[in-house]
C-alpha positions in Angstrom: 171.8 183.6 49.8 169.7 181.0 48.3 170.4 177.4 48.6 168.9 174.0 48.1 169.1 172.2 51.6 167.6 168.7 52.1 166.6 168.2 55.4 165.7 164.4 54.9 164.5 162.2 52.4 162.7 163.6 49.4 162.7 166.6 51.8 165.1 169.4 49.8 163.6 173.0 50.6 165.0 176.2 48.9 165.9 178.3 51.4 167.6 181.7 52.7 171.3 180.5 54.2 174.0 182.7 55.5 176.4 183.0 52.4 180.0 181.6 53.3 183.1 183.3 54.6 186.1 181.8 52.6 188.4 181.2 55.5 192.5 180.9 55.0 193.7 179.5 51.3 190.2 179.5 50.3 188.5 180.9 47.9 184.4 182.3 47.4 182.6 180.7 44.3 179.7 183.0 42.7 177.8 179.4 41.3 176.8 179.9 37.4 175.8 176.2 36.9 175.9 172.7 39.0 175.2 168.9 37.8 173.0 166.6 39.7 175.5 163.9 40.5 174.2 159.9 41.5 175.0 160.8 44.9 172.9 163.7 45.1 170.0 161.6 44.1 170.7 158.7 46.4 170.6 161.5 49.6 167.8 162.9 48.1 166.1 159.6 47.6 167.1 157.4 50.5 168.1 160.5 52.9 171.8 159.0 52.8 174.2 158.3 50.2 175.7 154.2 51.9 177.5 154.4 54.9 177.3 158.7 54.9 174.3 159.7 56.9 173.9 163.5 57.2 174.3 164.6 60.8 172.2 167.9 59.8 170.4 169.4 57.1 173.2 170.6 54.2 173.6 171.4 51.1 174.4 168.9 47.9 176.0 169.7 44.6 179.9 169.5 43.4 179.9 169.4 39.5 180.2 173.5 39.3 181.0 176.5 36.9 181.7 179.3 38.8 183.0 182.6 38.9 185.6 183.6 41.2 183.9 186.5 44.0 186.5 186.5 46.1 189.5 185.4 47.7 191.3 184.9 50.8 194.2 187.0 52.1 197.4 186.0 50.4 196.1 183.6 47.0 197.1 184.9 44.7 195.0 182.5 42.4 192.6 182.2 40.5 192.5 185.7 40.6 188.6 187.2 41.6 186.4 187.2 38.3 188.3 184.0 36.9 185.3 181.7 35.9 186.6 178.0 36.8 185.6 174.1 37.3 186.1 172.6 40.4 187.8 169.1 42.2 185.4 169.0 44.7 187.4 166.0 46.6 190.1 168.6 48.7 192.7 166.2 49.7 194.8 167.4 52.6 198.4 167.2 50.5 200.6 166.4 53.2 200.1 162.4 53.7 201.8 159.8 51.6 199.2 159.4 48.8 199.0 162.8 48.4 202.9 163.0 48.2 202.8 160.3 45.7 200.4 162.0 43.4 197.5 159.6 44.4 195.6 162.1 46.1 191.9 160.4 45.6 193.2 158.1 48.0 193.6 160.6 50.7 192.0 159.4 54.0 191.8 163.1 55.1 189.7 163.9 52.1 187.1 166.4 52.4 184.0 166.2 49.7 181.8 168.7 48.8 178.5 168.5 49.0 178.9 165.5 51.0 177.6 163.8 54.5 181.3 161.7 54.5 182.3 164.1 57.1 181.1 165.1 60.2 179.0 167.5 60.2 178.6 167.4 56.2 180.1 169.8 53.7 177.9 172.3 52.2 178.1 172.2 48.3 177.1 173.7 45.2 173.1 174.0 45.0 173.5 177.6 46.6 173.9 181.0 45.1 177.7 180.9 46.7 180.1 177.9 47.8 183.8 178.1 49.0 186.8 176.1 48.4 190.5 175.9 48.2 192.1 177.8 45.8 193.9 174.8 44.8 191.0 172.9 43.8 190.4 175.3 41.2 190.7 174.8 37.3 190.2 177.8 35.0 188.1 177.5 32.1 188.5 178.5 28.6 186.2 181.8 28.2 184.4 180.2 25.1 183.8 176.9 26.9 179.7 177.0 27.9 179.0 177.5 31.4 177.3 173.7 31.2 180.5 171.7 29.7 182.4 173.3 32.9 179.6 171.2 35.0 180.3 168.4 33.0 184.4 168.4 34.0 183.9 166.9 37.2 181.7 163.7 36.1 184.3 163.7 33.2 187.4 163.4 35.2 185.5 160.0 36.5 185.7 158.7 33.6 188.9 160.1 32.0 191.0 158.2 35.4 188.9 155.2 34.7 190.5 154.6 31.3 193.7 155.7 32.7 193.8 153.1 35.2 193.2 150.6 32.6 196.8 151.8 30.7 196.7 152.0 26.9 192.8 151.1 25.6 193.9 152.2 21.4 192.4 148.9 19.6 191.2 147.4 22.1 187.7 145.7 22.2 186.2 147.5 25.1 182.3 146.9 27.2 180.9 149.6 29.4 178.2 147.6 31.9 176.0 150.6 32.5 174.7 153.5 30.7 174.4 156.3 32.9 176.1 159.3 33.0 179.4 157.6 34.0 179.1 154.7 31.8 178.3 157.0 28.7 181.3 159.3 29.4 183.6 156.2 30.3 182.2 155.2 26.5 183.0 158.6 25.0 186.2 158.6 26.2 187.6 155.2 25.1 186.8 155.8 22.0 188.5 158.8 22.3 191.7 157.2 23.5 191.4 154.9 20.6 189.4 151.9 21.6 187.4 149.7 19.1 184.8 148.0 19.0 183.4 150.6 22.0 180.3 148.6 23.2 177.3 149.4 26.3 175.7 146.9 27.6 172.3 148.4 29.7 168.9 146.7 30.8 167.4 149.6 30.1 166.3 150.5 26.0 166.4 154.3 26.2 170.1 154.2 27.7 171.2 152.2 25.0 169.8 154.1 22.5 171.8 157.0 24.5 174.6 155.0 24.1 174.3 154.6 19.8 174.0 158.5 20.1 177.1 158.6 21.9 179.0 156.6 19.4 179.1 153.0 20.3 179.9 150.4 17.6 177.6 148.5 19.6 175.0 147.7 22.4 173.6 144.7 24.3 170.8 144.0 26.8 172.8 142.1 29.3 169.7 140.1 30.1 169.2 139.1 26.5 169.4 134.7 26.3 171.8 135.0 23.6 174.1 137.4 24.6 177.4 135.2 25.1 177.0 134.3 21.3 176.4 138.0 20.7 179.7 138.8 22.5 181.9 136.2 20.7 180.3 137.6 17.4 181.6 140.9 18.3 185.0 139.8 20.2 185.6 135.9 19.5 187.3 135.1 22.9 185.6 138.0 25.0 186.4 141.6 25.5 189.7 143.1 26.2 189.1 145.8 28.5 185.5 145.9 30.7 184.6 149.2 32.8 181.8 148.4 35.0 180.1 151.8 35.2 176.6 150.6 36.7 177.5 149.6 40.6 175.1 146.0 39.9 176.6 143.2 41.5 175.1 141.1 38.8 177.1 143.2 36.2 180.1 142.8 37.9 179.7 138.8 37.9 178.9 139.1 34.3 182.0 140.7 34.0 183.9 137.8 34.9 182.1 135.6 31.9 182.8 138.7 29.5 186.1 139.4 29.4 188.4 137.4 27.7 191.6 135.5 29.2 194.3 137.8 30.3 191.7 140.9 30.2 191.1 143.4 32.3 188.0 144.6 34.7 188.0 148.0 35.9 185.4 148.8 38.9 184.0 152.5 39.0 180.1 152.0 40.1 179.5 152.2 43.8 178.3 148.7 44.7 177.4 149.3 48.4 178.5 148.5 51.5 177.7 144.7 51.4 180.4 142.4 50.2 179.8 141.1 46.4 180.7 137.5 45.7 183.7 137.4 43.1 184.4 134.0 40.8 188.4 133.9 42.6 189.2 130.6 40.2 188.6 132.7 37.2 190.6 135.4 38.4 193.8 133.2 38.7 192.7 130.6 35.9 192.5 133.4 33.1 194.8 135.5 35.0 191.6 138.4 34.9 193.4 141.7 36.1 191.0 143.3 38.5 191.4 147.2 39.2 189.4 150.2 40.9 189.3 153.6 39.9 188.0 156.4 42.7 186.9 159.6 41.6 190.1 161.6 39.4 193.1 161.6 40.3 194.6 164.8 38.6 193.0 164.8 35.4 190.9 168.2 35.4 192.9 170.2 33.3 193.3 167.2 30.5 190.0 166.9 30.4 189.4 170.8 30.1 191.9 170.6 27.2 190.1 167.4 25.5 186.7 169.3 25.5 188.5 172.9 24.2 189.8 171.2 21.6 186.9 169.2 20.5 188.5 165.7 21.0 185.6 165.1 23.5 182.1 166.1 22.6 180.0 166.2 25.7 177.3 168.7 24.8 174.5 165.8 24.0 175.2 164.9 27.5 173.4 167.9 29.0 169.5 166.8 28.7 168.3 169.4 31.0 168.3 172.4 32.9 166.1 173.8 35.3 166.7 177.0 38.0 167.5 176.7 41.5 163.8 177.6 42.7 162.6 174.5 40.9 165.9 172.2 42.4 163.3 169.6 43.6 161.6 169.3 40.6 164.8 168.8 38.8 166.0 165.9 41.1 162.8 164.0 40.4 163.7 164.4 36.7 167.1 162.9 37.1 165.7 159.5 37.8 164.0 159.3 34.1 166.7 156.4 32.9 164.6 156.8 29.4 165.2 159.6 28.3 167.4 161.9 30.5 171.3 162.1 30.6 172.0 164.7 32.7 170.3 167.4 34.4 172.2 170.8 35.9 170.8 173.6 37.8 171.4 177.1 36.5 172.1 179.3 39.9 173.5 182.5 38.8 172.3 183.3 34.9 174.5 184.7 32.3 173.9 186.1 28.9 176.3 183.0 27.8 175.0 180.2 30.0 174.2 177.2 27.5 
């Protein structure tokens, strides 16, 4: 099969791979169409993603549309020409978090497309990919082949205002506008939330941002933004979703959010430990709370997009095939004027 395999970094070379054999409870995944995630672009940039350094050249990509090409001996689903989204992060099921239906905190995770194990796990920027059956989530058949791509990135977000309990009327701030942030935005006001604002240092994303439906934006670095916010919230914002992984928007955070409000981390911020104001914390009584990948949100969030509660076609800025994968990476980093971009593997007559 074909696949997209970086050797290094900037070094990602279309290739002929032996296609996968889906071993026990697995499943093999025909690939229609596949995101290119923040992670992709920091291996494909930096040659690592953090602390996950590739042990051997492998194959990225886990926000996928697929069809089903075949299964294993005894699953019985999804049954061979189902077309389905997938959880890329396959927990093991059997430890306590997975038990207590926290499964995104399982320490036996496996990733897709992904250097945090050893050797990596092959993804998505291939012709074919296999998984467990189990982390499979069948699509509506009028759902576009690119929304499926989108479910993944979505789930992010949809557990992110989940963690943050009940957002309806509250003032809410997004620090970031990126794919994350902008979903994370899309979905609060989905759930309710108002005044839905982005802050961003970069123009284009904040324009993004208007197109997405905020109430409002602001340039974090602008001199007069603490009277902005209080014209917009008086005391500060309710709820803050720091979507960018900037330390400095983090601290900001602290400033932003009014007594008794909440700051909810989702941006990777690195492996070096970020300075937090502690006295504000326990002075304002901030609650402080992380939110990693999904928890088991895939089939809401299929069923917000079928129903149209959840618009994330603007979203998709892009697509390219898998013979110009490189090309498309490089296009990725435009933070003016590109939201996402996906890689059509396998076209159909109804890929949009």
């Amino acid at each position: 099969m074909l696949a997209g395999v970086l050797h290094g970094a900037k070094d990602l070379r279309i290739e002929h791979v032996a296609s996968p054999v889906p071993g026990p409870g697995m499943v093999l995944l025909r690939v229609r169409r596949v995101g290119i995630c923040g992670s992709d672009m920091h291996y494909f940039e930096h040659g690592c993603c953090g602390a996950f350094v590739p042990t051997r050249p492998f194959i990225m990509g886990h926000e996928l549309t697929a069809d089903v090409a075949a299964v294993a001996d005894g699953v019985t689903a999804p049954a061979v020409g189902a077309r389905v989204t997938v959880n890329p992060a396959r927990a093991c099921g059997f430890c306590d978090y997975c038990k207590a239906g926290r499964g995104n905190l399982c320490r036996k995770t496996i990733m897709l497309g992904s250097a945090s194990t050893t050797p990596p796990t092959d993804g998505a920027f291939a012709e074919y990919v296999t998984v467990r059956a189990d982390q499979c989530h069948v699509l509506p058949p009028l759902m576009a082949d690119g929304l499926g791509a989108m479910m993944e990135p979505f789930a992010v977000a949809l557990h992110a205002v989940k963690r943050a309990g009940s957002v309806a009327g509250k003032r809410v701030l997004v620090t970031g506008g990126g794919p994350i942030g902008l979903l994370v935005l899309i979905t609060a006001r989905a759930f309710g939330a108002t005044p839905v604002t982005l802050s961003d240092v970069v123009a284009g994303r904040r324009e993004s941002a208007l197109g997405c439906g905020a109430d409002a934006v602001l340039d974090p670095a602008a001199a007069d933004l603490a009277e902005q916010v209080r014209e917009l919230t008086g005391d500060g914002f309710d709820v803050i979703f720091e979507a960018s992984g900037a330390p400095p928007a983090l601290r900001q955070a602290f400033d932003l959010v009014r007594p008794g409000g909440m700051i909810v981390q989702i941006g990777t911020l690195g492996t070096a430990d970020v300075p937090l104001p502690a006295n504000q914390l326990m002075a304002r009584e901030i609650r402080f709370v992380g939110s990693f990948r999904y928890g088991n949100v895939f089939d809401e969030a299929i069923r917000l997009v079928e129903t149209g509660r959840v618009d994330l076609e603007p979203l998709v800025s892009e697509v390219f095939p898998l013979a110009n994968l490189p090309e498309a990476m490089r296009r990725a980093f435009a933070k003016d004027d590109v939201i996402k971009v996906q890689i059509e593997v396998n076209p159909t007559p109804d890929s949009i």
